[in-house]
Each structure stands twice: as C-alpha cells, then as structure tokens.
Residue, then its C-alpha position, 0 to 999 in steps of 0.5 A: x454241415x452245408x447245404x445250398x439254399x436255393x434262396x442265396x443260390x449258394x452253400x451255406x453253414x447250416x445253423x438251426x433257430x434253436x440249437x439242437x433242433x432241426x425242423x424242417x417242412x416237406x412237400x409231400x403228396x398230392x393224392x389224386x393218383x398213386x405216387x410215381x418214381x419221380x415223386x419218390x425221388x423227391x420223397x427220397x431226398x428229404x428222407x436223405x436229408x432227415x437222417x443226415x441231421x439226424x446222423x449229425x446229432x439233431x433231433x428234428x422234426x419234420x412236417x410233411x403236407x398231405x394235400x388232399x383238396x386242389x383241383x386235380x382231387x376235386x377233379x378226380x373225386x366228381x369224375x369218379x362220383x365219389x365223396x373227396x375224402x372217400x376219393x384221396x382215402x387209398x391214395x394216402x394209405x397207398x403213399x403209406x405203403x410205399x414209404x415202408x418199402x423204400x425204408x423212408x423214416x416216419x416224418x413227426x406230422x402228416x398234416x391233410x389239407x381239408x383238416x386245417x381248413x380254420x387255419x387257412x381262414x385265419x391266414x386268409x384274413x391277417x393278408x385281408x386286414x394288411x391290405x395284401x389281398x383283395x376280395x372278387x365278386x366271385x366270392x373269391x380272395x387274391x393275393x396282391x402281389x404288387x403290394x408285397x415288394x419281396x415277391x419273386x426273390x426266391x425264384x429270381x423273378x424280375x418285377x418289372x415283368x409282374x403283371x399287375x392285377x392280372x389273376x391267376x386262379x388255377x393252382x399250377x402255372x407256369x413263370x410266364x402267368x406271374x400275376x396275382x394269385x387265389x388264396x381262396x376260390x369262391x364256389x361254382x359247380x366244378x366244385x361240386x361238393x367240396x366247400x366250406x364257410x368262410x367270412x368273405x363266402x363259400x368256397x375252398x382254399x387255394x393250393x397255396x396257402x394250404x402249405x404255409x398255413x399248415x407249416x407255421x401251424x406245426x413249426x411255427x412263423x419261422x422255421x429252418x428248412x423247407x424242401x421239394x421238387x425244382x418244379x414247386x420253387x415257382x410259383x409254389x414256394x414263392x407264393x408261401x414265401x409271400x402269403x407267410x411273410x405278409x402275415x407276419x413279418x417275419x422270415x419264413x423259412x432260412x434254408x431252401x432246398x430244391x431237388x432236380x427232376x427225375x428222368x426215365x431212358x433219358x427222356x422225360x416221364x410220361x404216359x405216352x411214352x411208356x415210361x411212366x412208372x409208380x412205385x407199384x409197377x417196379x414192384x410188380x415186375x419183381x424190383x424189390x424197394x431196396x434196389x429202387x432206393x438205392x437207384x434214387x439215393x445213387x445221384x446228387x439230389x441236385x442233379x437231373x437223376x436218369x432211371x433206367x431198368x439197367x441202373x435198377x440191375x446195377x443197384x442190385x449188384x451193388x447191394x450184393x456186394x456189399x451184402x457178401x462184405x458185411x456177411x463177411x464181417x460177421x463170420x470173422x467178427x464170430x459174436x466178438x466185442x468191437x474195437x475201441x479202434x478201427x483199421x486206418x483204411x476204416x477210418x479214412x473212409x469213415x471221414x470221407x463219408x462224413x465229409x461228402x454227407x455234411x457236404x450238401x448231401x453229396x451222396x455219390x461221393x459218400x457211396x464212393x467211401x463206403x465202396x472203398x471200405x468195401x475193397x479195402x475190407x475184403x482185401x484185408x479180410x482175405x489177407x488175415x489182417x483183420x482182427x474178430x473185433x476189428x471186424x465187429x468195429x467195421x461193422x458197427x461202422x457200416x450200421x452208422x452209415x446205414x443211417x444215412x443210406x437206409x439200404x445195407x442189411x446186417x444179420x441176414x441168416x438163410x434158413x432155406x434148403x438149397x434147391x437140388x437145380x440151384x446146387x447143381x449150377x453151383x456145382x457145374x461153376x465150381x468145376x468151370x472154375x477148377x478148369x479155367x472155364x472163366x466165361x462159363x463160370x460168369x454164365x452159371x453166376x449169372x444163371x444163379x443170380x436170376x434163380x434168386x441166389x448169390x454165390x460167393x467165393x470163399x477160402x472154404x469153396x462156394x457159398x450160397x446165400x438166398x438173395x434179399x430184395 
C-alpha cells in the first residue's frame, strides 16, 4: 500500500510504527458555521483513507480535532451574544449529523479544543523552558521560528525569506506572513468571555498549538499519518510540525497527506457567487447523502475535484446501475451459499480494485474496476453463465469493496404498491419498446425516474423498483 507523503512530495510504502496498527490524525471542523460540501470533500477523503487501512487489515485509530475556540467562534459566539460553548454547541451536533448521511465511519476520538486546554499549557511551557518561545508584554507566547532550524521543510519554504521576529498573531494567514507565530494569545476585550489561566497570564490558545497537543495526547509523540485540506499545509501543519518536534525531539508524524481543493461550476465556492452549498442545501433540494458521496469519492483525492448539479445526476445513474446489478445478483444467487470461487473476469476486477485503492487511493481507477465487474456481470447474467453460487461469490465481492466505497446497497426489498400513474408509464414504455419507439421509451424512463422510480429490463418484461436515495 502507497501513499504520497506531502513531506518527501513522493509515493512511499506505508509501513505503520507498530505493526498492525494504524493511527492517524484528521482535521476535522471548525464549528463556527454548519460545514460546506468542500469541508466534506476533505472529510470524505479521510474517511476513503480510514477504511482502505482498515480494508487492508489494520486496526486503526483515528483522531479527529474538533476545534471549538479561535477566532472565527469567538467571533461569532460575541456576535451572536452567546456563551462559546452554547454557540459552537449545534454546529458539532449538526457536523454529527452530516457524517451519518454521507456514511463517514465513526473516528475513535472527537477531542474539542476547549477540553484540553491543560494540555496546551504543558506544551506551551516545554517550547518556553527549550527557549523556542518567547513571552509578550501582551501577556501572550510566540513561537520562535528562527530557532527551530527545520521549520518550512513540509511546505517548501526557502528560509531565507523568514522574517525574523516579525509576529503573526491571527490564526489563518497566508506564506507571504511567515513570521513567528502565537501559540498562546494574551486576553483583550475582542476576547470577550472566552479566557483561561495560564503560568504567563490570562489569555486563550493559539489555533495551532491545539492540534498537536491534542494529537500527541491521543496517538502519542510520534505517530503514522496525518491528513487535511492543501489549505492547512501552511502555515497550519508546518506550525504543528514545529510546536511538537521542538518539544520533543521527535518526528512528529511519518506520512503527510493533503487532499485538492473543491471547486462549484468550475469556479471557486463562495457566497457571492451563488455557489455555496453545506451539506443541508443539497439535502434540502431532494439530493440524497449517497449520490453527494459518490460525487465526492469519484475524483483522486489529489486532484482539484469540480461539483456540479450534473456529476450530482451522473452519480445517481450511476448507483442505479449498480443497484439493477446487485438486485440481480440476488435473484440469481436465490439464498444460494457463495463459491469458494469466482468467475475470471470477477477476479480480475477484484485485483484491479485492490491495485488502484493500495495505490494512494486512486479511486477513479478503483470505480473503473467495479463498473467493469458491473458489465462483465450483467452480460454473463444475461447469457446464463453464471451459477446461484457464483453470484452469491460476486456479491459477497461487491460487499468487501463497499468497505471501501461506502455507497452500494444490498438486500433493498420494496414493500410499496406501484402507484396506478407510475405503472401506467411503464406500461406506455413497454409498448414504445415492442413498437420500436426507442427515443419515446428514454422519455417515459426518464419520466419514471424523476417520479422516483427505476425501471429495469429483464428476460421476464419490465421490473419496478422504488429508488433509494
């Protein structure tokens, strides 16, 4: 299994600290606001990544931050009047709830930043005592960068463009401010309420220093991989890089991984141009969770991923035809024990998806595979070559890879009556069908498909099925 490591801008194996184990740590959200596709496109990707070492093997523990104290939530708590715990409050359950409906698996821990505030303190005062930190008369705590000579090697950075003692003191900036940087923030009144006690005064953690004390906390001084946005490389992991190794003399973390931004029509997303979109907006307009995750995994994690309304109706095509397939398995399979074996062409799309997925995620390749099995199965199916224990052996395939993928659907039973209007449009296709009436018969399809159905052919005449989101 491969993965590229930002780190050495190179695909490396990956071989975890303790065999066996995998433990990885993954940004997770800042809960000022409800999460937008874009985050989850970052979201999604970890969860890719999770199960694929869980797919070959692993056990793995996952730690995803919740970061609940910077300032964009004070900024929003004091604008809203509101206590900051009271404030970011719905915006955690709310990043909850989105996580169920796009099928993202459960990380081991969901540390909040304001419950390790201790933490912090400790970590604050080890880069103090080893002379990597200096104290303001604001009361506040800077990092020094030029005494930590390793600072900039994950993003590149030349250091002779550091400016020395220069300060940063906001949380987000850009690689043209590299300077020092606050790991603690000494109190004013923008602050509002949000304050805690610290050896070196009152103040608040800098965004910063809250991953790498929280990630060491949970996975210890030095663990396997660490994963984001291309956004966080600079300044935010670079500064965790420094805050942890100056503590503790260790390597932080082995395998960086950064995934490509997410872009809407092409352009990128924001309010002004209408193409700002959270998870609840897409729900809201009747996209179901499956079909917006299958949009998210479709692209190479790697790569500038564009979201449209029509990739949203590719995605939904998509999973029906893969729905038609795996119904198709089971009513050949007929409750029939799997095979010890399975049909070449099976096989072979077995190894091309294990190949792309151990291949730094390469899921367009791995969809490739499946879609071929996909083919390859219906043609066989439809040619009586494949056995009821054959297809249960196919099936069972297509559960193992949907620990990867987290979108097929197996054992779907519709319950509900046919409505009369619904049936009667299957009936006018039937007939468009018999009469050769090709281009009327993708209407009425169509027509059926937006009522929420599908329709399949089968050597038994027209089947209805209700769709499932």
């Amino acid at each position: 299994m491969q993965f590229y490591n930002t780190l050495t801008r190179s695909k490396e194996t990956f071989e975890p600290l303790e065999k066996g184990h995998a433990r990885l740590y993954t940004c997770g959200p800042t809960v000022y606001n409800f999460a937008h596709i874009g985050n989850f496109r970052a979201y999604v990707f970890e969860d890719l990544l999770r199960r694929t070492l869980r797919y070959a093997g692993l056990r793995v523990t996952q730690v995803m931050n919740l970061t609940d104290v910077d300032d964009k939530t004070i900024r929003g708590a004091i604008t809203a009047g509101l206590p900051l715990k009271r404030y970011t409050h719905p915006f955690i359950e709310a990043f909850f709830s989105d996580l169920k409906v796009l099928n993202i698996e459960s990380a081991e821990v969901y540390p909040a930043a304001t419950d390790h505030i201790p933490e912090m303190i400790v970590l604050v005062q080890s880069l103090l005592d080893k002379g990597l930190a200096y104290r303001t008369d604001d009361g506040s705590v800077y990092f020094k960068v030029d005494a930590f000579p390793q600072y900039g090697r994950l993003a590149h950075l030349d250091r002779t463009s550091l400016r020395v003692g220069a300060r940063v003191a906001q949380d987000e900036y850009e690689k043209e401010s590299v300077g020092d940087f606050a790991l603690w923030k000494g109190w004013d009144e923008k602050d509002g309420e949000v304050v805690w006690d610290a050896p070196w005064g009152r103040g608040r953690p800098g965004w910063h220093i809250e991953c790498s004390a929280m990630s060491m906390k949970y996975l210890g001084a030095s663990f396997d991989i660490h994963t984001g946005g291309i956004d966080n490389l600079f300044p935010h992991h670079e500064n965790e890089i420094a805050q942890a190794e100056g503590a503790t003399g260790e390597t932080f973390v082995r395998y960086w991984l950064h995934c490509a931004h997410l872009r809407v029509n092409g352009e990128k997303m924001s309010k002004s141009l209408g193409n700002f979109f959270t998870l609840r907006d897409l729900i809201a307009q009747g996209w179901g969770g499956r079909w917006i995750r299958y949009v998210l995994i479709s692209g190479h994690y790697r790569q500038p991923l564009n979201f449209t309304f029509d990739a949203l109706e590719a995605s939904r095509t998509a999973l029906s035809r893969i729905d038609a397939f795996v119904d198709q398995l089971a009513e050949t399979a007929g409750g029939c024990e799997p095979s010890a074996d399975l049909p070449s062409w099976a096989a072979a799309g077995r190894d091309a998806f294990d190949a792309a997925v151990f291949d730094d995620l390469n899921l367009p390749e791995a969809l490739a595979a499946l879609f071929g099995i996909v083919r390859d199965g219906n043609a066989a199916v439809s040619a009586g070559t494949v056995t009821p224990a054959e297809a249960a052996a196919i099936a069972a395939l297509l559960k193992q890879f949907d620990r990867v993928l987290g979108v097929l659907q197996f054992g779907r039973v519709c319950d509900e009556a046919v409505p009369a209007a619904i049936q009667q449009l299957a009936d006018a296709r039937s007939a468009a069908r018999t009469q050769k009436h090709w281009a009327e018969s993708d209407r009425l399809r169509d027509a059926i498909a937006a009522a929420g159905w599908e329709v399949r052919d089968s050597k038994d005449g027209q089947k209805l099925k209700k769709r499932q989101a």
